[in-house]
N, C-alpha and C positions, 0 to 999 in steps of 0.2 A: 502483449504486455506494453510494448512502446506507447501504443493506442492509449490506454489507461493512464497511462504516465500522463502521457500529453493533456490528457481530461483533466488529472489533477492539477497541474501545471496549470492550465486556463482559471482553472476554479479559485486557485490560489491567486492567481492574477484580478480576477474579478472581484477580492477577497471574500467569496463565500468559502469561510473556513470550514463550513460545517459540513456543508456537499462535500468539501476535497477531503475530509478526517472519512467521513462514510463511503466515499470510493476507495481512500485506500485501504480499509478496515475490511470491509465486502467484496471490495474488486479483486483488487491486489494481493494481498495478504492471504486472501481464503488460496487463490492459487498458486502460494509459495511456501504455505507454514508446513507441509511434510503430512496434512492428515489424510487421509484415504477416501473422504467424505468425494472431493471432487479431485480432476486431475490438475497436479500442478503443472508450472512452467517452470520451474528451477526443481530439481529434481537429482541434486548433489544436498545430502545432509549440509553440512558446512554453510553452502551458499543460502540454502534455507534460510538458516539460523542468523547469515550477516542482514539477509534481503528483509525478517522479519524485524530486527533489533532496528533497522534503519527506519520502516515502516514506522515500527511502535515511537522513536524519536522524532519523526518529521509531526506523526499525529499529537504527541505532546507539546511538542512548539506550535503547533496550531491553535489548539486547544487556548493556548496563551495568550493570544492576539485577540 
C-alpha cells in the first residue's frame, strides 16, 4: 500500500491529476473498499470505510485542479 501511495504522491507532484485520481480509484481503493472481488489490505470494516471516504475526498480535490 505504502508503494501506491508513494505512486500517487509523485503523480500529484508531477501534476498529472488524472493518473494520481486512477491510481487511487484502481489501485488503492479496489483493495480497501471491503468487496470480495480482490483481497484487501485493510480488512477492519471501520478503517475501510475512513481509508475509502479519504480516497473518494483526495480524488474530488483532484478532480478540481
Amino acid at each position: 500500500m505504502k508503494n501506491k501511495l508513494e505512486e500517487v504522491f509523485i503523480k500529484i507532484e508531477n501534476h498529472e491529476y488524472s493518473e494520481a485520481i486512477n491510481k487511487l480509484l484502481n489501485d488503492v481503493k479496489a483493495k480497501t473498499d471491503g468487496d470480495s472481488i480482490t483481497e484487501d489490505w485493510i480488512i477492519f470494516p471501520g478503517a475501510q470505510r475512513q481509508a475509502c471516504e479519504i480516497i473518494d475526498e483526495l480524488s474530488s480535490f483532484l478532480r478540481g485542479l
